[in-house]
C-alpha positions as CSV (number, residue, x, y, z in Angstrom):
1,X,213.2,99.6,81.8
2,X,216.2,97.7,82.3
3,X,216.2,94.0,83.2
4,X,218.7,90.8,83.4
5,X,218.1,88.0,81.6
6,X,219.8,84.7,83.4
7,X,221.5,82.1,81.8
8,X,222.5,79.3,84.3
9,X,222.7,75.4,85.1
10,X,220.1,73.6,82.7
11,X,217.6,71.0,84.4
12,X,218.7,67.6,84.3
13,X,222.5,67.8,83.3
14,X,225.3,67.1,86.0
15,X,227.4,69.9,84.6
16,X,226.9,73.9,85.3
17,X,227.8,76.8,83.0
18,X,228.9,80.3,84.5
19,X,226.1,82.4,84.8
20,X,225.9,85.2,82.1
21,X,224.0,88.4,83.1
22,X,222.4,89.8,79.7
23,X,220.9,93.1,79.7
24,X,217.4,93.3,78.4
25,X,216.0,96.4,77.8
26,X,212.0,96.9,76.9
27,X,209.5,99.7,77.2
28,X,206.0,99.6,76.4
29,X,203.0,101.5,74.4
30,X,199.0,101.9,74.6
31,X,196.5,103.6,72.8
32,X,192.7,104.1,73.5
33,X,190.4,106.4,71.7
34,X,191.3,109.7,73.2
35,X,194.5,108.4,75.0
36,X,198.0,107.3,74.4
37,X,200.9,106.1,76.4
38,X,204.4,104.7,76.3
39,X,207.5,104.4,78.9
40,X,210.9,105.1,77.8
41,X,214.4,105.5,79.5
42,X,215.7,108.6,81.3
43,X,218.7,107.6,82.6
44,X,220.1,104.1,84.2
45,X,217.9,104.4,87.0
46,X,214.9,105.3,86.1
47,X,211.9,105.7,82.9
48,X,209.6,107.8,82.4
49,X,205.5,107.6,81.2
50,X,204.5,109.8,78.0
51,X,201.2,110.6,77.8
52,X,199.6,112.2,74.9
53,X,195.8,113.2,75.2
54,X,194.4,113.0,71.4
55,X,192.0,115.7,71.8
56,X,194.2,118.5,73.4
57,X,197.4,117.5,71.4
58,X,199.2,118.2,75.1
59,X,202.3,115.6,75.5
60,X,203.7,114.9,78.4
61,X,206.4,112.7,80.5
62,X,206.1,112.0,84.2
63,X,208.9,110.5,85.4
64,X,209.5,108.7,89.1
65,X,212.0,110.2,91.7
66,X,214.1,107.1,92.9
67,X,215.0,108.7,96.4
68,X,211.5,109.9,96.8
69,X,209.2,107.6,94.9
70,X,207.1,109.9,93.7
71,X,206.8,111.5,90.4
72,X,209.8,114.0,90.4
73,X,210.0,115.0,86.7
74,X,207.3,116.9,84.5
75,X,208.1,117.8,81.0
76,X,205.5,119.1,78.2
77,X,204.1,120.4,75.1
78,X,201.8,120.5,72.7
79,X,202.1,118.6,69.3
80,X,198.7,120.1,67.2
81,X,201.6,122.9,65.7
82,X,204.5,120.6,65.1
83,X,202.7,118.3,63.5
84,X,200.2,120.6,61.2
85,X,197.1,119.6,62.6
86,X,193.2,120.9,62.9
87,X,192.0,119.7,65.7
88,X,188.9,119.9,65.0
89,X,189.3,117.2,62.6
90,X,189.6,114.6,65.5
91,X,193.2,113.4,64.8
92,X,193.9,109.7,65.6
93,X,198.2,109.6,66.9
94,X,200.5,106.5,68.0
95,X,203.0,107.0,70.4
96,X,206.4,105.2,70.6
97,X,209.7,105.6,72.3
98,X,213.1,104.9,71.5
99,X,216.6,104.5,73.2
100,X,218.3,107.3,72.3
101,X,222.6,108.9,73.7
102,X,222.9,112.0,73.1
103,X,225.8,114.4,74.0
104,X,225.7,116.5,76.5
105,X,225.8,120.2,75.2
106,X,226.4,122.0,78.3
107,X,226.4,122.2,82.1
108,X,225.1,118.8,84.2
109,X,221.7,118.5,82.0
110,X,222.2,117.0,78.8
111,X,219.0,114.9,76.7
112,X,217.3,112.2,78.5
113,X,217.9,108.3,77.3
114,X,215.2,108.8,75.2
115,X,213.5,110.0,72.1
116,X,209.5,110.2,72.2
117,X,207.6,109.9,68.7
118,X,204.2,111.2,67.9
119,X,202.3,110.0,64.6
120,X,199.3,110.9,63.3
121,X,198.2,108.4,61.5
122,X,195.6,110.5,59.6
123,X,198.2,112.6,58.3
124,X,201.4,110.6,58.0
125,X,203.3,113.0,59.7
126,X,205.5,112.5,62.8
127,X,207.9,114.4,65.2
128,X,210.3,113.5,67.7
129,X,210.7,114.9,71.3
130,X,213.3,114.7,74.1
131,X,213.7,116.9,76.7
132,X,216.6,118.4,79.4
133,X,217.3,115.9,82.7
134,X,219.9,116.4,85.3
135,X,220.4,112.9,87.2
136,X,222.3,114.7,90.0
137,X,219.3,116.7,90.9
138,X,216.7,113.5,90.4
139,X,219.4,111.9,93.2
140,X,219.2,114.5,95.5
141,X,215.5,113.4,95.5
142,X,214.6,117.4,94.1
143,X,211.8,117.9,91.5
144,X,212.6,118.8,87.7
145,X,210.4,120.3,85.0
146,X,210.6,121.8,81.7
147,X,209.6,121.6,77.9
148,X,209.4,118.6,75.8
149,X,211.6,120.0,72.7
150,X,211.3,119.2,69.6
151,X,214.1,117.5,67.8
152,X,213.0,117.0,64.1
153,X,209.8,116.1,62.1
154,X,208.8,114.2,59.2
155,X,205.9,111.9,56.8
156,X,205.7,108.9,56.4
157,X,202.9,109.1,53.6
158,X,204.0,110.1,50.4
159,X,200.8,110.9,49.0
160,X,197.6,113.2,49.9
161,X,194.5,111.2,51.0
162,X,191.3,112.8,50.5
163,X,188.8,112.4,53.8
C-alpha cells in the first residue's frame, strides 16, 4: 500500500514551508496457529492478500479489482515440496512480503511488485514466490488467475536440530 506522508506549515510559527508529498510505502503480516497472512504490492494501484494455510501448505494471493471492487486476481500453490516438508510433522511458517521490479520477459504480463516469502521456522528453510499480472487486463475490470511460481529457495539454519 502506497500512502503520502505530509509535511506542511508547523503550529504556532507565522511562516509556511512548501508542502512536500513523501511517498510512504507499508504492508503488513499475521500469523495464528494454523493461518498466515501478509499484503504486498502488485502494481501502483493496487496489493494483494497472501494467505498461507499451515496445515495444507496451499499459498495463495487474492488480489482487489480497482474498476470492479471485487477480488479480480487468484494466484496459487503449494509450498509442502518447495520447502521439504512432512506435513504430518505439523510445520509452524511466517510469511512476509517484499517490494520487488522485475523486468518484464515478454508480452504485457511481466512479475507483480512483489516477492512473497514462506519460512518454516522448524526447518530454517524458506522460498520466494511471485507470480504473472497484466495491469491492462485488471483495468479493463477482467479477472486474472494463475500459479504462484517459485523464484528461488534457501536456509537460514546452518545446523540440524533434532525434534
Amino acid at each position: 500500500m502506497t500512502a503520502f506522508a505530509v509535511v506542511g506549515m508547523i503550529a504556532g510559527t507565522s511562516w509556511q514551508q512548501p508542502t512536500l508529498h513523501i511517498p510512504v510505502s507499508a504492508s503488513t503480516a499475521a500469523t495464528s496457529e494454523t493461518l498466515c497472512a501478509a499484503t504486498g504490492r502488485v502494481d501502483e494501484e493496487m496489493e494483494g492478500l497472501f494467505t498461507l494455510d499451515s496445515l495444507t501448505g496451499d499459498l495463495q494471493c487474492a488480489v482487489m479489482n480497482s474498476q470492479t471492487m471485487r477480488f479480480g486476481g487468484l494466484f496459487r500453490t503449494n509450498v509442502l515440496n518447495d520447502l521439504g516438508i512432512d506435513a504430518t510433522k505439523k510445520p509452524s511458517y511466517m510469511l512476509l512480503t517484499g517490494n520487488a521490479s522485475f523486468r518484464a520477459s515478454s508480452g504485457n504480463a511481466r512479475p507483480a511488485d512483489t516477492v512473497c516469502y514462506v519460512i518454516d521456522t522448524s526447518t530454517g528453510r524458506f522460498a520466494a514466490y511471485t507470480f504473472a499480472w497484466t495491469r491492462a487486463v485488471s483495468q479493463r475490470g477482467a479477472p486474472q488467475q494463475g500459479q504462484l511460481n517459485l523464484l528461488d529457495r534457501g536456509t537460514a539454519r546452518n545446523v540440524m536440530i533434532r525434534n
